[in-house]
PDB file with SEQRES, HELIX, SHEET and CRYST1 records, atoms N, CA, C and O in Angstrom:
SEQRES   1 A   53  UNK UNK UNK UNK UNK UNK UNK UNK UNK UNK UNK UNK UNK          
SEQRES   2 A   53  UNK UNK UNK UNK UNK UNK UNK UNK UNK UNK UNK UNK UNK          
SEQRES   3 A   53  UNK UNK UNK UNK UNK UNK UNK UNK UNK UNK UNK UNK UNK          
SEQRES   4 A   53  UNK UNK UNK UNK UNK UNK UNK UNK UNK UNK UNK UNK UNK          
SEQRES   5 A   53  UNK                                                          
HELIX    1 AA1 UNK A   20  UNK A   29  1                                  10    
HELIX    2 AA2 UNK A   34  UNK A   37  1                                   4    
SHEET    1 AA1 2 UNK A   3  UNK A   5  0                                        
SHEET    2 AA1 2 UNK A  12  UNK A  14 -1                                        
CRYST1    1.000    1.000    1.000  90.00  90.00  90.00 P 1           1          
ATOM      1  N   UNK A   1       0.825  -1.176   0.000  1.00  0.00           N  
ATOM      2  CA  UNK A   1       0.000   0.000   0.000  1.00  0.00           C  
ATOM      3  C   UNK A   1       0.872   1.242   0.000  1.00  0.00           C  
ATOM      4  O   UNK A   1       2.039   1.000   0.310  1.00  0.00           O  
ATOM      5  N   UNK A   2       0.634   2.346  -0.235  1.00  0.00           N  
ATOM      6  CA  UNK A   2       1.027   3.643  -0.843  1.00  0.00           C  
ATOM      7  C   UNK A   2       1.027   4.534   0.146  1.00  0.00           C  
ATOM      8  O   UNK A   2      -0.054   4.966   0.548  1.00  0.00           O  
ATOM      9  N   UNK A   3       2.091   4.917   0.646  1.00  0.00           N  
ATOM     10  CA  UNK A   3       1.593   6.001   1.805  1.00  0.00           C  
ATOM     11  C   UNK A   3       1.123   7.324   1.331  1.00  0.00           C  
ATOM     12  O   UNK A   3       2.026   7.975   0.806  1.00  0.00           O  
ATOM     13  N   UNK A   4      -0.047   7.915   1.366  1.00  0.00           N  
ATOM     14  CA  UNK A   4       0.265   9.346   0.883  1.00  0.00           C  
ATOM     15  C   UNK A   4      -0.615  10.465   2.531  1.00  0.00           C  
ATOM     16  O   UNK A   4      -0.914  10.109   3.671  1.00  0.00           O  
ATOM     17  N   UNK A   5      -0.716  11.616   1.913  1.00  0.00           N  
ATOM     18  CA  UNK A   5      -0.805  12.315   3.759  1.00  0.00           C  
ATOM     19  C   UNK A   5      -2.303  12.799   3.383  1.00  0.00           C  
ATOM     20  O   UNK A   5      -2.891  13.100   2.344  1.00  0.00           O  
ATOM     21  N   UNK A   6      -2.533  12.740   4.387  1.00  0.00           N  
ATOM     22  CA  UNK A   6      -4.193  13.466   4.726  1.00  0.00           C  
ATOM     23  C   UNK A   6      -4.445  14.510   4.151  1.00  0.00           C  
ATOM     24  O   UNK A   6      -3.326  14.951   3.888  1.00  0.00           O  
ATOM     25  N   UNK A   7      -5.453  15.475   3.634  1.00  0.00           N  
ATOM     26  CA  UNK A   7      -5.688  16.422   3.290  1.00  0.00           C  
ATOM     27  C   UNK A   7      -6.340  17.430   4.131  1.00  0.00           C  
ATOM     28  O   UNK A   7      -6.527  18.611   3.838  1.00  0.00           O  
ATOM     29  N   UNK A   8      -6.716  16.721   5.388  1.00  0.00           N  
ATOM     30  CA  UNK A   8      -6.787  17.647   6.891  1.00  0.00           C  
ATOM     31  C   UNK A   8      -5.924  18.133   7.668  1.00  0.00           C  
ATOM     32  O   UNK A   8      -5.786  19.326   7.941  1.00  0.00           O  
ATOM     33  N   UNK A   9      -5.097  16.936   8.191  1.00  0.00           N  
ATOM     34  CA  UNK A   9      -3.921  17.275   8.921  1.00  0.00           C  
ATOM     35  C   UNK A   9      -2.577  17.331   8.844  1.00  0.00           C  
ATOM     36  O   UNK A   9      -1.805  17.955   9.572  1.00  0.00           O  
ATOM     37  N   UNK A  10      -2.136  16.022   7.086  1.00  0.00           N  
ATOM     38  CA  UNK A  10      -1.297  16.679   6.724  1.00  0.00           C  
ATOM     39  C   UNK A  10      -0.237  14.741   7.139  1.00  0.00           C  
ATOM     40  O   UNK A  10       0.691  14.288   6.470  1.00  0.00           O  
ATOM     41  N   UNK A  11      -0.785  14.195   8.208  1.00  0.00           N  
ATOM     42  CA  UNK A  11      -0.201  13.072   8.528  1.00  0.00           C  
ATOM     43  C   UNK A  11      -0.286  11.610   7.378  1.00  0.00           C  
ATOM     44  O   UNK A  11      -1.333  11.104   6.974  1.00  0.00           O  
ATOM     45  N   UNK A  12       1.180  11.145   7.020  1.00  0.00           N  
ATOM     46  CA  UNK A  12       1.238  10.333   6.637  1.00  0.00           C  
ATOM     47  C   UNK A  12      -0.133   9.012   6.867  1.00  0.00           C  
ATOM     48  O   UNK A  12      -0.358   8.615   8.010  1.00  0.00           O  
ATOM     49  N   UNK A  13      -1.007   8.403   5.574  1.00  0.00           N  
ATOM     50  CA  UNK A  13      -1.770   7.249   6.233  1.00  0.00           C  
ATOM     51  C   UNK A  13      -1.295   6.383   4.763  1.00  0.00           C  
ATOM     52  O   UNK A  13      -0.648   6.610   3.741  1.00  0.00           O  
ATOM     53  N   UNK A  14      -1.890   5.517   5.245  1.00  0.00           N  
ATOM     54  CA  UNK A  14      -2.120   3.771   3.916  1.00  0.00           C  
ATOM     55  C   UNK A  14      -3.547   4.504   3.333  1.00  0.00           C  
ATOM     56  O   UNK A  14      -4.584   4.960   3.815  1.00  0.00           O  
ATOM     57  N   UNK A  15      -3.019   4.349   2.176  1.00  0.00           N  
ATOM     58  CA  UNK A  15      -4.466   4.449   0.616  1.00  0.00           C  
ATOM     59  C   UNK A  15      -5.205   3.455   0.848  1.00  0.00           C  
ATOM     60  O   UNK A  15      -4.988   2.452   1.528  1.00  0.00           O  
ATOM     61  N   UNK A  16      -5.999   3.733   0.319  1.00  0.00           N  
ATOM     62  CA  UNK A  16      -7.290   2.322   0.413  1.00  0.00           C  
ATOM     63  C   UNK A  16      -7.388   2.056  -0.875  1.00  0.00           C  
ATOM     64  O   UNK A  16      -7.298   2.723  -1.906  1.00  0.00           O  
ATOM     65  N   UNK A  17      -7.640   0.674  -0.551  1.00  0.00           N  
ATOM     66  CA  UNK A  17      -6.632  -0.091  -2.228  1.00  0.00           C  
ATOM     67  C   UNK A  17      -8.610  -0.794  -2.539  1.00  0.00           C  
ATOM     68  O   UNK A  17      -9.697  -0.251  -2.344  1.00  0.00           O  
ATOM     69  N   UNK A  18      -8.279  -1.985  -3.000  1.00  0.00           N  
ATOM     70  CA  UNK A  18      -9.230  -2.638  -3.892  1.00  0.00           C  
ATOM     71  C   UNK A  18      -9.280  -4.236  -3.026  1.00  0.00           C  
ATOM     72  O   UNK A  18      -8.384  -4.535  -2.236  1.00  0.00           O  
ATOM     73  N   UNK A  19      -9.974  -4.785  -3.199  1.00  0.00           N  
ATOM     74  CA  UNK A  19     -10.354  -6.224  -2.559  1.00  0.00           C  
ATOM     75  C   UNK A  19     -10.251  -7.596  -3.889  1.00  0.00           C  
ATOM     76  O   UNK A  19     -11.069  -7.690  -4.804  1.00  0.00           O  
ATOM     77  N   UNK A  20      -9.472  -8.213  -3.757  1.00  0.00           N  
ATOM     78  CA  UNK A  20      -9.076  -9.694  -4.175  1.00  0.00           C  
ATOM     79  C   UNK A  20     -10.296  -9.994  -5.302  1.00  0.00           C  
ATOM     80  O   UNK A  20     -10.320 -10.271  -6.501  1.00  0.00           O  
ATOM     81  N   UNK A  21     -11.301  -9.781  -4.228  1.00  0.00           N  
ATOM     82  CA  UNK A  21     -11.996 -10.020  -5.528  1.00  0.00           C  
ATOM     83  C   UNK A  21     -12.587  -9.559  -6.558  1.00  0.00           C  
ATOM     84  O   UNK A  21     -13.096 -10.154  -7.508  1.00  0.00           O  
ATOM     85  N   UNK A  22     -12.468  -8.096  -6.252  1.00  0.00           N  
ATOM     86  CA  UNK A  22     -12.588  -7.377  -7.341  1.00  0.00           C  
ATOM     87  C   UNK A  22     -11.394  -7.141  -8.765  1.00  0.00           C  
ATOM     88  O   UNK A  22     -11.585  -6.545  -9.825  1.00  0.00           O  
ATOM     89  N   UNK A  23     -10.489  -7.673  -8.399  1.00  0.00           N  
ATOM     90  CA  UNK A  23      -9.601  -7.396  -9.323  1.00  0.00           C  
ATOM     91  C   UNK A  23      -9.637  -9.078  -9.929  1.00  0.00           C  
ATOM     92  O   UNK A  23      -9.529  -8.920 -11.145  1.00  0.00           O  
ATOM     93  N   UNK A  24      -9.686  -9.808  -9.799  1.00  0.00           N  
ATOM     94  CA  UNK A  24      -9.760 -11.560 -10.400  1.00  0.00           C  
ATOM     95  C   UNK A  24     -11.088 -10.928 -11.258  1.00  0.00           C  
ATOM     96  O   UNK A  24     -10.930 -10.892 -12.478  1.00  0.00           O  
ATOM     97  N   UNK A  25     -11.974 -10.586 -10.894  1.00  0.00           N  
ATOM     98  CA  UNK A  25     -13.235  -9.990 -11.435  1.00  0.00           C  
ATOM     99  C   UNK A  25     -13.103  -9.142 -12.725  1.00  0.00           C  
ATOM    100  O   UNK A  25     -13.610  -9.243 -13.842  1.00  0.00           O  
ATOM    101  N   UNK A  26     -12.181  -8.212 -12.124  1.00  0.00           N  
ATOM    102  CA  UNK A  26     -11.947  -7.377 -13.678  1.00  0.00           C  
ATOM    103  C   UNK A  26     -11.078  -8.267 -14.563  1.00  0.00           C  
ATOM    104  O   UNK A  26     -11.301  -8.342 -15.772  1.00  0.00           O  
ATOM    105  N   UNK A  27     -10.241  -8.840 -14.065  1.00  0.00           N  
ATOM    106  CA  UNK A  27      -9.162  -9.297 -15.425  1.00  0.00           C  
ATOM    107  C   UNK A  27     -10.508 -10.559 -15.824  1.00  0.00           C  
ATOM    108  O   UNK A  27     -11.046 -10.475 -16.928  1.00  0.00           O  
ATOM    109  N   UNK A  28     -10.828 -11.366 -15.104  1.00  0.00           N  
ATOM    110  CA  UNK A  28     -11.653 -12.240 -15.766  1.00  0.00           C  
ATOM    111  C   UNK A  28     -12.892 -11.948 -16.996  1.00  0.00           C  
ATOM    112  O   UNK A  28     -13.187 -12.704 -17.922  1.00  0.00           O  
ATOM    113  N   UNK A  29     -13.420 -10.768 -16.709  1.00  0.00           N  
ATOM    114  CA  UNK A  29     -14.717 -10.372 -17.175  1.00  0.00           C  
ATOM    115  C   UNK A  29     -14.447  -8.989 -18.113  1.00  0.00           C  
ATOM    116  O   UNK A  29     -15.351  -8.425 -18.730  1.00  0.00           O  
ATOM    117  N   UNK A  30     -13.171  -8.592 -18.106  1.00  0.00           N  
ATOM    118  CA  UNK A  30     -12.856  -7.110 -19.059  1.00  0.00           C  
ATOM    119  C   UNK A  30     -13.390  -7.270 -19.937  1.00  0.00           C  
ATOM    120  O   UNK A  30     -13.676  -8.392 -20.353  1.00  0.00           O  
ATOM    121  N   UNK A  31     -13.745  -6.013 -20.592  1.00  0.00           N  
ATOM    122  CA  UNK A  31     -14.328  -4.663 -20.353  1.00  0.00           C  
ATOM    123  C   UNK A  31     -14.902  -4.558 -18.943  1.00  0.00           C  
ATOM    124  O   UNK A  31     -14.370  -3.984 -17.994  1.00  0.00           O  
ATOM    125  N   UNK A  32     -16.489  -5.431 -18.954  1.00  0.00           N  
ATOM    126  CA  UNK A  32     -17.467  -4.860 -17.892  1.00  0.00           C  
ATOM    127  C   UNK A  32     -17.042  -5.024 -16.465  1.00  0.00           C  
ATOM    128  O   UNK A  32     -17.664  -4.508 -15.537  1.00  0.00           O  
ATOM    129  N   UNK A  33     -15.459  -6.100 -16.242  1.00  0.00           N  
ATOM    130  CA  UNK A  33     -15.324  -6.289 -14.471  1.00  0.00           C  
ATOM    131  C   UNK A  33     -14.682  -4.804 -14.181  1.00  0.00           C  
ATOM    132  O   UNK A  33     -14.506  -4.527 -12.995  1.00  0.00           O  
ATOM    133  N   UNK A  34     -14.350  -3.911 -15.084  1.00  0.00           N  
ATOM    134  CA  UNK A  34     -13.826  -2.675 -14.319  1.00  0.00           C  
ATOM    135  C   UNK A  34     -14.488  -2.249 -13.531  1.00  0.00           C  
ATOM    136  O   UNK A  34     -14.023  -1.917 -12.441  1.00  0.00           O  
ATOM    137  N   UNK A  35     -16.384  -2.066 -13.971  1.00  0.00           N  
ATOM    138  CA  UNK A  35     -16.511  -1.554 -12.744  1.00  0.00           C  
ATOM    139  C   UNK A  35     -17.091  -2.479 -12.006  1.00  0.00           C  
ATOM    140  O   UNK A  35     -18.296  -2.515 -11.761  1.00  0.00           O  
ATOM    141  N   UNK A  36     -16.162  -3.358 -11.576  1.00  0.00           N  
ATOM    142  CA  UNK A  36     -16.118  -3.934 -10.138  1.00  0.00           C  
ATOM    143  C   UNK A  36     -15.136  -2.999  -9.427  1.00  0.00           C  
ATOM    144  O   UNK A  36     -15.422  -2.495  -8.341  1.00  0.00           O  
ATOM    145  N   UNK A  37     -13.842  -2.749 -10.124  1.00  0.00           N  
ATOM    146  CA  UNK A  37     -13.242  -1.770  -9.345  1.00  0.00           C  
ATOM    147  C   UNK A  37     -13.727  -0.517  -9.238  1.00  0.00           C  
ATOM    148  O   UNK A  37     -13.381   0.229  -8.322  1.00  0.00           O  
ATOM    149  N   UNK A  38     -14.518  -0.199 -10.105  1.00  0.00           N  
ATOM    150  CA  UNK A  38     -15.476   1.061  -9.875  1.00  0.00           C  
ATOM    151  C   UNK A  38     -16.098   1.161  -8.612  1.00  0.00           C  
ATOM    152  O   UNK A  38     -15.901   2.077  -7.813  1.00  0.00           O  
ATOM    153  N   UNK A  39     -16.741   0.340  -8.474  1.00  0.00           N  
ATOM    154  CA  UNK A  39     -17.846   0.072  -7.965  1.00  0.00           C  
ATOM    155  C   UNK A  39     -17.987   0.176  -6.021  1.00  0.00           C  
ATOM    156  O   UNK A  39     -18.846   0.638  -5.271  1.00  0.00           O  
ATOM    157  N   UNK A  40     -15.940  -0.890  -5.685  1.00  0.00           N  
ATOM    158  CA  UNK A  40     -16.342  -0.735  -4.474  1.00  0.00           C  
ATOM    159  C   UNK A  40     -14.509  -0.704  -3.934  1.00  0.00           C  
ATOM    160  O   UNK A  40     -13.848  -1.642  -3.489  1.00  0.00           O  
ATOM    161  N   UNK A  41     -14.062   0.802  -4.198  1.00  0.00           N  
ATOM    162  CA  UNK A  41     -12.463   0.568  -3.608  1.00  0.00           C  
ATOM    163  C   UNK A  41     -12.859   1.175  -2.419  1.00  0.00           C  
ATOM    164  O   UNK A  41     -13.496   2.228  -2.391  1.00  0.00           O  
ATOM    165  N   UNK A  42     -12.444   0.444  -1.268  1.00  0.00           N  
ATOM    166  CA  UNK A  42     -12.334   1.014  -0.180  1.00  0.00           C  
ATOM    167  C   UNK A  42     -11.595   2.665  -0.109  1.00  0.00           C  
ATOM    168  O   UNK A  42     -10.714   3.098  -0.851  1.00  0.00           O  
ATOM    169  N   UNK A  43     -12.079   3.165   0.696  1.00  0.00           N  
ATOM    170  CA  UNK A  43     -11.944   4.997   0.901  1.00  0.00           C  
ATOM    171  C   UNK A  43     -10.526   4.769   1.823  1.00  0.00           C  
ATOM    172  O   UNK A  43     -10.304   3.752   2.479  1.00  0.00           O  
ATOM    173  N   UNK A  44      -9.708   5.828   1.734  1.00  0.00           N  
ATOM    174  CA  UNK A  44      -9.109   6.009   2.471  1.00  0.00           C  
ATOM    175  C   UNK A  44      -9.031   6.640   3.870  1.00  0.00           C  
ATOM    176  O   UNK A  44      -9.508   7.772   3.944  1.00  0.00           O  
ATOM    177  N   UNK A  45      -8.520   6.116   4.985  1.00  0.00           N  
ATOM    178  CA  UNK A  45      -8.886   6.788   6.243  1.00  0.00           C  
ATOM    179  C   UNK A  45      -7.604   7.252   7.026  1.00  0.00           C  
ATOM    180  O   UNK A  45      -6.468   6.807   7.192  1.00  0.00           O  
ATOM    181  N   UNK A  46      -8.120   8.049   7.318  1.00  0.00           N  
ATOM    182  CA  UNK A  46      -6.781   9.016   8.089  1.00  0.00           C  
ATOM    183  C   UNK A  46      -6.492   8.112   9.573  1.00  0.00           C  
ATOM    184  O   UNK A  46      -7.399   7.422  10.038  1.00  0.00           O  
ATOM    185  N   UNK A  47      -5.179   8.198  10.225  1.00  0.00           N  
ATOM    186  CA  UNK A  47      -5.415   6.985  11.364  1.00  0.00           C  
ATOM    187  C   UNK A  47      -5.456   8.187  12.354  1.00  0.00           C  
ATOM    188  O   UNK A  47      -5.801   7.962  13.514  1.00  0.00           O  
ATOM    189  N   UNK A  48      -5.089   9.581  11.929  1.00  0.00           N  
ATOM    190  CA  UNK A  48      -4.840  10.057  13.332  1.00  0.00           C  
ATOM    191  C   UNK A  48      -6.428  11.197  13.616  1.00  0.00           C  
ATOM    192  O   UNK A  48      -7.047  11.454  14.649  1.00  0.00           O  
ATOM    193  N   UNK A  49      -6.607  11.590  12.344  1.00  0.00           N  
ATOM    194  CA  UNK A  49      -7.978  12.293  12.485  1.00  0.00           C  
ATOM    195  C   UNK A  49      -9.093  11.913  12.137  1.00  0.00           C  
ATOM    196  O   UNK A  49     -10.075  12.655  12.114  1.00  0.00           O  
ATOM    197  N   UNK A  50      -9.099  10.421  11.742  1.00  0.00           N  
ATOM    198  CA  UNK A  50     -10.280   9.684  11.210  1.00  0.00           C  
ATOM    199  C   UNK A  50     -11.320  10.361  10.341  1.00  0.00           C  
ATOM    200  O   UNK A  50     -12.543  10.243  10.417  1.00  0.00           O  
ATOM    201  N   UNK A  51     -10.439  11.260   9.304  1.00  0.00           N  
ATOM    202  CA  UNK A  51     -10.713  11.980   7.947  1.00  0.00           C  
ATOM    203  C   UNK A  51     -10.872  10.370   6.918  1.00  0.00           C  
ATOM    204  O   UNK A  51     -10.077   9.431   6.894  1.00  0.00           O  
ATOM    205  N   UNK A  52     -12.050  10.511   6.236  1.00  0.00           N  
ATOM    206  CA  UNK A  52     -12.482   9.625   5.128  1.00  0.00           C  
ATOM    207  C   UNK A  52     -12.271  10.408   3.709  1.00  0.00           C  
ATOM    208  O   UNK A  52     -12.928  11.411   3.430  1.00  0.00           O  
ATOM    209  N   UNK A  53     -11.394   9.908   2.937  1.00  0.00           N  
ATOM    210  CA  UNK A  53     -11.509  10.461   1.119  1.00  0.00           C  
ATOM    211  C   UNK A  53     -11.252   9.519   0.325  1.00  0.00           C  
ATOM    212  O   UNK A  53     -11.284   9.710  -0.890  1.00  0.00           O  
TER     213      UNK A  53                                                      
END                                                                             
């Protein structure tokens, strides 16, 4: 995972990536499994100000 920093406070967090099965999903089913990754990437959460983006 990707560290990048909050847009509140500025503190380093982990990106919120994609789930296992959404990606077996897209390569299996391309074109239409993209939006599986469309559909449901987890948000990213701040650990120290519990900011969601």
């Amino acid at each position: 995972m990707a560290l990048v920093s909050c847009p509140k406070c500025s503190k380093p967090t982990n990106q919120g990536g994609f789930a296992a099965w959404q990606i077996i999903v897209a390569i299996c089913f391309f074109p239409i499994g993209l939006l599986a990754l469309l559909a449901g990437r987890k948000p990213t959460t701040c650990q120290s100000c519990s900011h969601i983006w």
